[in-house]
C-alpha positions as CSV (number, residue, x, y, z in Angstrom):
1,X,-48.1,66.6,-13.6
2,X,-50.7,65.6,-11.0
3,X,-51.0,62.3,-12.7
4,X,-47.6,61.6,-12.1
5,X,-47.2,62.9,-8.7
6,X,-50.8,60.5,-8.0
7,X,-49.1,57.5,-9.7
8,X,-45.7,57.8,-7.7
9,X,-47.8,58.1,-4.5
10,X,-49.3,54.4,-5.2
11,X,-46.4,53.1,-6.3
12,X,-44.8,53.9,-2.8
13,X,-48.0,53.4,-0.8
14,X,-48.4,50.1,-2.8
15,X,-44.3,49.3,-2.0
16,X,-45.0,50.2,1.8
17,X,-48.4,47.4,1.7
18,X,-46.0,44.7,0.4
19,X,-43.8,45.1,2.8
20,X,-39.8,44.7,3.3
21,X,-38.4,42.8,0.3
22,X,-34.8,40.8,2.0
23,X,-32.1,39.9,-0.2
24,X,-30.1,36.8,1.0
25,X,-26.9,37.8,2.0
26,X,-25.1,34.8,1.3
27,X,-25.2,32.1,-1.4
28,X,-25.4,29.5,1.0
29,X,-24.4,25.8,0.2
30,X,-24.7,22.6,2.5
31,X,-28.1,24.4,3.7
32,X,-29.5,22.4,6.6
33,X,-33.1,23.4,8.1
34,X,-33.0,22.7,12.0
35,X,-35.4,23.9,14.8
36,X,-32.5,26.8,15.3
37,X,-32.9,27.8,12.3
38,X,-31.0,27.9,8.4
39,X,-27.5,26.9,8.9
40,X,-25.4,26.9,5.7
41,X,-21.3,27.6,4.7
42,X,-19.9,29.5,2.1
43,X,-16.8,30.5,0.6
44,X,-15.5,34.4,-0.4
45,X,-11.7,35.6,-0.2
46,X,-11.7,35.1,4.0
47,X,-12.3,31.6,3.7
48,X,-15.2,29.3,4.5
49,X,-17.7,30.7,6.9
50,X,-20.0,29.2,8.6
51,X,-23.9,31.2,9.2
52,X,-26.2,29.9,12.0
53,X,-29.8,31.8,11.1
54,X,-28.7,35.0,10.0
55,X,-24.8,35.4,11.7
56,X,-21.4,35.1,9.9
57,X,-19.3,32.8,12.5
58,X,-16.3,34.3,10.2
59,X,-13.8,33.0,7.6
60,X,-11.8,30.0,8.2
61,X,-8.5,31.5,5.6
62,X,-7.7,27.9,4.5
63,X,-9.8,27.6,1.4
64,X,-9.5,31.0,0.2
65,X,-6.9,30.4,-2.0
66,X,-8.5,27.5,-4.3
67,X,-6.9,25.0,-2.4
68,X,-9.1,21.8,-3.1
69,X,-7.6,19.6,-0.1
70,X,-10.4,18.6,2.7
71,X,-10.2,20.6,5.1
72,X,-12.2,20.3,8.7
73,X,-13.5,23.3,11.1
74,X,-14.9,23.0,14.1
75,X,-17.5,25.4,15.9
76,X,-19.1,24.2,18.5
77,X,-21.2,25.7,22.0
78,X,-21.5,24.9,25.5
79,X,-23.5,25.6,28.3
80,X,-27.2,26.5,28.5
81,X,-26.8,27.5,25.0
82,X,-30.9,27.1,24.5
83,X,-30.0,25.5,21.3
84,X,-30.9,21.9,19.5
85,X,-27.7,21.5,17.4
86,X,-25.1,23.1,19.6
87,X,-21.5,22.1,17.3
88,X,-20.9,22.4,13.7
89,X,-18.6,20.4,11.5
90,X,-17.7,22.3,8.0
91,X,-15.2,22.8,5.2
92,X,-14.3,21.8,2.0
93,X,-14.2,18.7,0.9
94,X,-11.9,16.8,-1.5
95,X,-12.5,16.5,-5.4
96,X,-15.2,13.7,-6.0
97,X,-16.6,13.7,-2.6
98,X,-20.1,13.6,-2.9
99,X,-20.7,12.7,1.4
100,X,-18.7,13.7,4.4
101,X,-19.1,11.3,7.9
102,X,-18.1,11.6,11.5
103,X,-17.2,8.2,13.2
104,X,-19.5,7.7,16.5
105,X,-21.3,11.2,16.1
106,X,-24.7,11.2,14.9
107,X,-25.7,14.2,13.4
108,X,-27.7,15.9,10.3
109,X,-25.8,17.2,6.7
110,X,-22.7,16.0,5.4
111,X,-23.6,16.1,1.9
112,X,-21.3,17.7,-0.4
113,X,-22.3,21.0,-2.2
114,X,-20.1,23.0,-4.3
115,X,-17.1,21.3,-2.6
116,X,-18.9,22.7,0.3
117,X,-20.0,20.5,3.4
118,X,-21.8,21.1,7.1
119,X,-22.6,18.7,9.3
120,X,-24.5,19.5,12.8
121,X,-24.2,17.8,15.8
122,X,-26.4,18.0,19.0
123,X,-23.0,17.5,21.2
124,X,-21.8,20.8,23.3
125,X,-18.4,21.2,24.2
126,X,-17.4,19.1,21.4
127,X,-13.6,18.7,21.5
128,X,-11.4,18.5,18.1
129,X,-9.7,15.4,19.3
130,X,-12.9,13.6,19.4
131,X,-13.6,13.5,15.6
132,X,-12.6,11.3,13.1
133,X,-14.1,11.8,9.8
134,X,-14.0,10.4,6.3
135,X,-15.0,11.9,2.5
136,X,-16.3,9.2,0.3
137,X,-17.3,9.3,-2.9
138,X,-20.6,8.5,-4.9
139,X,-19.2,4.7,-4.9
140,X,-18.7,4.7,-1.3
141,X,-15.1,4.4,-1.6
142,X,-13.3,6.3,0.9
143,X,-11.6,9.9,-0.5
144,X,-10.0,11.1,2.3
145,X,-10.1,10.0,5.8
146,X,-8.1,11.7,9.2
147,X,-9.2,12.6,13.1
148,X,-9.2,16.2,14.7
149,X,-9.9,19.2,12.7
150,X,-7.5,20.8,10.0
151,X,-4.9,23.1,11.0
């Protein structure tokens, strides 16, 4: 009995010294690494959802049904936001897109994961109207091409 109660007492004293073990939340795809932090999408029965660091931006419902069209969200900041990518460009992309591009925007991302896409821009205040984008596939021929975001 003692040597049981002694052994449960390291194992929890040894778990306490390791410290905090974290679980990702999210299976993230598109993962980009910027000065802000992880930003990554993912897809569940709300929709595609966009995380900056650790927050859910929420579901976008298009693309919760297994609809495979592209499809084009827009999240973007303003102000003194503090931040070094301030708008996000994200969806799902057509079948055989492997690369997604924004036309005059210069940004990081836009590679295709799991139908999956981000692409973040340094722009605030970035206005749907002022994108035009394009899905091309491994070939560089052009998938899918349009301006503004998806409704």
């Amino acid at each position: 009995m003692r040597l049981g109660v002694a052994a449960l007492i390291l194992l929890v004293a040894a778990g306490c010294m390791a410290g905090p073990t974290v679980a990702p939340l999210w299976n993230l795809a598109g993962v980009l690494e910027t000065p802000d932090g992880v930003v990554g999408v993912f897809r569940d029965a709300d929709g595609v959802h966009l995380v900056l660091g650790n927050d859910d931006t929420g579901g976008q419902h298009d693309g919760a049904d297994g609809e495979s069209r592209p499809t084009v969200h827009l999240f973007s900041t303003g102000g003194q936001s503090g931040r070094t990518y301030n708008s996000f460009v994200f969806g799902l992309a057509p079948p055989g897109a492997v690369s997604v591009h924004l036309a005059g925007l210069d940004g990081i991302g836009g590679t295709v994961d799991g139908g999956l896409y981000v692409i973040a821009l340094r722009e605030k205040d970035l206005l749907p109207q002022n994108i035009a984008w394009n899905f091309q596939a491994q070939s560089g021929a052009v998938i899918a091409e349009g301006s503004n975001i998806t409704p």
